[in-house]
N, C-alpha and C positions, 0 to 999 in steps of 0.2 A: 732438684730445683728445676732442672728443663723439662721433666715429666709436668710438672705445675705449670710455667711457661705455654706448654701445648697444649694443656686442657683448656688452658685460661682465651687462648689462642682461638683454639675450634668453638669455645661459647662463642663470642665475638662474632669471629664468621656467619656462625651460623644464626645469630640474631642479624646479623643485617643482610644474610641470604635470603631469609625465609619473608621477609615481608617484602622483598622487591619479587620475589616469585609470585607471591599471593597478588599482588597488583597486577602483573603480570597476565595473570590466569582468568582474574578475576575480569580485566581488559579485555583479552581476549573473549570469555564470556560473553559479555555483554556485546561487544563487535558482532560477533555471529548472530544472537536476538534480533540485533538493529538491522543485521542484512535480511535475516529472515525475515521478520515485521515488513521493511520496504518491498521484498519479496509479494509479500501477502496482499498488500497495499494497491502496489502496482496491479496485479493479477487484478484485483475488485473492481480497479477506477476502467481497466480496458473493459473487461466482462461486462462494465455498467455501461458502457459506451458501447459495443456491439447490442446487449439487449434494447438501447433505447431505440437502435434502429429496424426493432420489429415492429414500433407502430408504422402507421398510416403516414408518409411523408407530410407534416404537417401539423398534425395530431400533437400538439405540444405536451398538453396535458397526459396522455397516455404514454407518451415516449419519456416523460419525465419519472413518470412511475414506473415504468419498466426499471430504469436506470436506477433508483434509490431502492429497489427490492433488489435487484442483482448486486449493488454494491453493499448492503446489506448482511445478505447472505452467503458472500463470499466471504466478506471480511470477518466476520462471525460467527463462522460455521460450530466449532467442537475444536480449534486449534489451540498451541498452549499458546500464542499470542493473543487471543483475542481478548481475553481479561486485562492484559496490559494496555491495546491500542483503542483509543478513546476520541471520538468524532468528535471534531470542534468544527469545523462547517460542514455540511452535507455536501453531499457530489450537485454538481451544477452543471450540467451540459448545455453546450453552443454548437449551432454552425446553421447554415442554408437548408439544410434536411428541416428541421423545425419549422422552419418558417413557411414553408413548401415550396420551396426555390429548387429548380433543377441544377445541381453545379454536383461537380469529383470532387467540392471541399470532405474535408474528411468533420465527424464528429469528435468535438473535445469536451471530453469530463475531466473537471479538479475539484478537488474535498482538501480540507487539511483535515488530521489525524495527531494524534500525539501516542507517542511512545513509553507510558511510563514504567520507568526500571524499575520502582520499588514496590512494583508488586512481581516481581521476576525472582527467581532463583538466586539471582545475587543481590537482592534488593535490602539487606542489611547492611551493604556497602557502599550500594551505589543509589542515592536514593531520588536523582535529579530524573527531568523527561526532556524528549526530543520532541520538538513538530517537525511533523513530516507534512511535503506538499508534493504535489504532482501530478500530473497531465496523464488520462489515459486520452487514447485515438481510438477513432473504428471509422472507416471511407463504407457507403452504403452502395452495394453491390450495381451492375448494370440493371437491374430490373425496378432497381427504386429509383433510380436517376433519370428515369423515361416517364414521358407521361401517359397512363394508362385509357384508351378510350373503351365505352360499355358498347361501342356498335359495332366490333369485333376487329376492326381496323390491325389492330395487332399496336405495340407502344412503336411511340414515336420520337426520337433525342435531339 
């Protein structure tokens, strides 16, 4: 009768073991995706934000395409996130370099992005998404923050 008792015992346990470990694992999972993904994110919106300051201080339009090819191609290069993270506004950069203001402001690109789990590795379980938002910076070196004269003068701050 106590041999039956502990069998009866260890089913038990081990049905309400195993699916708090699967949650568990399964949590974690997904955790680690999301930090990656924000990983990946973050990387594309700075990268988008340094490239827009190879244009022409000023040059709107060119600095804007710089910025939306770099965050582009970063964010979507061949990663296993990139079939998950899906643009929902495009990168948008601001600051005084655009305008052709001399200032140390720094340039700010934000996009939001969404994270969807279910098309991830655990996405039979977990089938909801994240948006993600976030600020990359890039400050435009001393040589763009001076103004350049053609009569050889040398720049001027």
């Amino acid at each position: 009768m106590s041999r039956r008792r502990e069998r009866a015992q260890a089913v038990i346990e081990t049905a309400l073991v195993i699916p708090i470990m699967l949650i568990l694992t399964f949590g974690f999972i997904g955790l680690m995706i999301e930090v990656k993904a924000t990983s990946e994110y973050r990387l594309a919106l700075n990268m988008a934000a340094e490239a827009s300051l190879r244009a022409p201080r000023g040059d709107m339009a060119q600095s804007r395409q710089l910025a939306a090819f770099a965050f582009d191609h970063t964010l979507n290069p061949y990663g296993s996130e990139s079939n998950m993270l899906h643009v929902v506004d495009p990168v948008n950069c601001s600051g005084d370099y655009y305008a052709g203001i001399e200032s140390s402001q720094p340039v700010t690109c934000t996009a939001n992005v969404q994270l969807d789990f279910s098309r991830s590795v655990i996405g039979f379980v977990w089938q909801s998404s994240v948006t993600m938002h976030a600020t990359g910076i890039a400050r435009p070196s001393e040589h763009r923050r001076c103004v350049q004269y053609l009569s050889g003068d040398g720049p001027t701050c």
